[in-house]
VEXPA-949390 format. One record per residue (C-alpha): residue number from 0; residue in three letters; x, y, z. Coordinates in nm, 4 decimals, padded with zeros to 6 digits. Example, Ala and Ser with C-alpha at 12.3 -4.5 7.8 and 13.67 -1.06 7.14 Angstrom:
BEGIN
     k     r          x          y          z
     0   ALA    01.2300   -00.4500    00.7800
     1   SER    01.3670   -00.1060    00.7140
END
This chain:
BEGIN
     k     r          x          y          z
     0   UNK   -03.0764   -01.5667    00.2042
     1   UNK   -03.1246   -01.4173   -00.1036
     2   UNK   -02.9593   -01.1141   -00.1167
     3   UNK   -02.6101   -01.2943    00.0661
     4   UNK   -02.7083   -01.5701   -00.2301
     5   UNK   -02.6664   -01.8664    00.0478
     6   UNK   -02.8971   -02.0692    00.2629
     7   UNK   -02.6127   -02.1595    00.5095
     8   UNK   -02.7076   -01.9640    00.8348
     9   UNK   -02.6330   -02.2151    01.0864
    10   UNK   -02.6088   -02.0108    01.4310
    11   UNK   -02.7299   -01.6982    01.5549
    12   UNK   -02.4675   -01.4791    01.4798
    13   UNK   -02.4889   -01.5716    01.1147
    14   UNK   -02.7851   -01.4913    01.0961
    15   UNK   -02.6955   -01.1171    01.2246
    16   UNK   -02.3982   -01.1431    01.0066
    17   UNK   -02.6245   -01.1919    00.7477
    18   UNK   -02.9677   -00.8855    00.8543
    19   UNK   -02.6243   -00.6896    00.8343
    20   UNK   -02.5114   -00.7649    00.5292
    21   UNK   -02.8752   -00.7334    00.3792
    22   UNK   -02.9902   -00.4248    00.5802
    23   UNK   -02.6167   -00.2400    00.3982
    24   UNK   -02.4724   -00.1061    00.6669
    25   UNK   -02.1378    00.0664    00.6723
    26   UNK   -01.9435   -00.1623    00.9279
    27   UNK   -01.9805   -00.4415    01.1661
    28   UNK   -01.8166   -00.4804    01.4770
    29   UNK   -01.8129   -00.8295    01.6656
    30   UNK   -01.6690   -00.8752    01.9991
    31   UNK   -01.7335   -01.2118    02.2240
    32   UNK   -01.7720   -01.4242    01.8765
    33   UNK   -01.5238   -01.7043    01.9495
    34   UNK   -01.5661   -02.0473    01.8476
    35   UNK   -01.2456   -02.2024    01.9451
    36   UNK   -00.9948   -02.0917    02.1972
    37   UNK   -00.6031   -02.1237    02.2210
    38   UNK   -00.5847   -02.2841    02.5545
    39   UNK   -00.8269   -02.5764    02.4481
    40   UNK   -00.7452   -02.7198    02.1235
    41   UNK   -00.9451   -02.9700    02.1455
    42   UNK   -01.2422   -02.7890    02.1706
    43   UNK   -01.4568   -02.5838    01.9376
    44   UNK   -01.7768   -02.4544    01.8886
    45   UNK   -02.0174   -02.5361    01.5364
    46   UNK   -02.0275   -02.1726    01.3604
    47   UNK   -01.7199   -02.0185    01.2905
    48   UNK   -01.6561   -02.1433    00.9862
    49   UNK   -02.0226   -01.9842    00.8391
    50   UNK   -01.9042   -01.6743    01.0290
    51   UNK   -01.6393   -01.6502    00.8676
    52   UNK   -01.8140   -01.6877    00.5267
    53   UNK   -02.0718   -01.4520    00.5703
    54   UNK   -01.7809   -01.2211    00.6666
    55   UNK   -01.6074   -01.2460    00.3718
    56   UNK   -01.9507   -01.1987    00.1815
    57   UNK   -01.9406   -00.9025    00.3864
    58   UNK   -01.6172   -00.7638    00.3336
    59   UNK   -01.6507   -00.8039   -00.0544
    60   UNK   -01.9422   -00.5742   -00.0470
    61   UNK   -01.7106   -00.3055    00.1241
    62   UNK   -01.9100   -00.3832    00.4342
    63   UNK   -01.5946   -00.2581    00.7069
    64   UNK   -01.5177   -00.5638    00.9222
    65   UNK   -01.3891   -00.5293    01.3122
    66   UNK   -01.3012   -00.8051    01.5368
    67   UNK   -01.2131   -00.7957    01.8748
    68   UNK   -00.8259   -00.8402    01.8806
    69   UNK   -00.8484   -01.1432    02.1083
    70   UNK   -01.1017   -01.3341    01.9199
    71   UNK   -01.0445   -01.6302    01.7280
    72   UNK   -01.2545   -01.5170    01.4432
    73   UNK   -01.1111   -01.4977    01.1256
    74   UNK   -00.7359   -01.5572    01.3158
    75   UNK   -00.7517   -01.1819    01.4978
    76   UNK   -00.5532   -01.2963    01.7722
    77   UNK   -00.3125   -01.4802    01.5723
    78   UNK    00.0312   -01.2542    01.5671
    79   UNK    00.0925   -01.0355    01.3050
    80   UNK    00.3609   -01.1775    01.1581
    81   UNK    00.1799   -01.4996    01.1198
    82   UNK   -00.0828   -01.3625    00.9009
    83   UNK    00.0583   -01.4697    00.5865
    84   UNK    00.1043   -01.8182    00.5261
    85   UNK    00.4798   -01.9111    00.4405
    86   UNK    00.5933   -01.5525    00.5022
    87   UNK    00.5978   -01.6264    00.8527
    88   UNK    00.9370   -01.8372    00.8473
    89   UNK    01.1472   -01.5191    00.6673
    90   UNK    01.3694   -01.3296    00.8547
    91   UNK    01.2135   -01.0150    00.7829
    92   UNK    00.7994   -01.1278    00.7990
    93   UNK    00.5219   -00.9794    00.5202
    94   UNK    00.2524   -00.7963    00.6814
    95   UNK   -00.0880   -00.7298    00.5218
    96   UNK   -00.2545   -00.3156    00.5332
    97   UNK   -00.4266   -00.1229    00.3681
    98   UNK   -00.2845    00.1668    00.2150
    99   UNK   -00.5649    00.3536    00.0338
   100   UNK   -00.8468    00.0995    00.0541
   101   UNK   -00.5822   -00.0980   -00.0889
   102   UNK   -00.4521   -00.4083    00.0857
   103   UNK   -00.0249   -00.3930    00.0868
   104   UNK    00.1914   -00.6273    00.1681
   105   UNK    00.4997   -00.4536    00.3873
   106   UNK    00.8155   -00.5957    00.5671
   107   UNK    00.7065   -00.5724    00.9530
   108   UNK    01.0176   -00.3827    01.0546
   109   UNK    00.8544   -00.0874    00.8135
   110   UNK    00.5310   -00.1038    01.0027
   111   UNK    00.5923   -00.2457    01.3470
   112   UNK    00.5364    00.0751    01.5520
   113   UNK    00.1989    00.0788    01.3930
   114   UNK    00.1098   -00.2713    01.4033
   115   UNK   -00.1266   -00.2840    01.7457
   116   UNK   -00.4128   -00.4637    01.5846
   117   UNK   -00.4700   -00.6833    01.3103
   118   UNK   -00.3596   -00.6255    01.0404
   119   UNK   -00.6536   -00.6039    00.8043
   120   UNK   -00.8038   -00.2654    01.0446
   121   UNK   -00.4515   -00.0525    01.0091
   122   UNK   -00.5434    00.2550    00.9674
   123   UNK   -00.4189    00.3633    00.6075
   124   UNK   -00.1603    00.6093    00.7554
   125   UNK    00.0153    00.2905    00.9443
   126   UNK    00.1424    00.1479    00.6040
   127   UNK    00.1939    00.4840    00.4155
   128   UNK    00.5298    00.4802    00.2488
END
């Protein structure tokens, strides 16, 4: 709690989130983590939201983040070109990469070929110009 500077670890995979985050590692990879689902919007499991948090907490550190590309967790298996609010309704879309260890904002039709997960995880050669 004190090293993430938060006492809001309300399910189980916070609190790994969280060991992670304290114990430094390099990266953290998450796959089965969904809390709501596409097909039943009516329903949703308590937790993704402090997930999501911790993630960020994560992510700030330079902790690398990776989400299995159909989860729900932090949008993953929303499409690309929905990523960025308002963007979404161009013609030609913003997508978000990083280009080195910097996050870019690129037309899709630049980056298409290379756009297979989300966009947060392209590898920095995807959005080189």
């Amino acid at each position: 709690m004190n090293d993430c500077r938060t006492g809001y670890f309300n399910n189980t995979v916070a609190y790994a989130i969280g060991f992670a985050i304290a114990a430094k590692v390099a990266e953290i990879h998450l796959y089965g983590i969904d809390f709501s689902y596409k097909g039943y919007v009516h329903f949703a499991e308590a937790g993704r939201a402090n997930c999501e948090f911790l993630l960020s907490i994560a992510i700030g550190r330079g902790i690398k983040v990776g989400i299995a590309q159909e989860s729900s967790l932090l949008d993953t298996n929303e499409p690309t070109k929905s990523k960025l609010y308002g963007y979404h309704r161009l013609a030609e879309p913003l997508v978000v990469g990083l280009e080195n260890d910097r996050f870019v904002a690129k037309k899709y039709s630049e980056v298409k070929d290379s756009v297979e997960q989300p966009p947060s995880l392209l590898p920095p050669e995807a959005l080189r110009t």
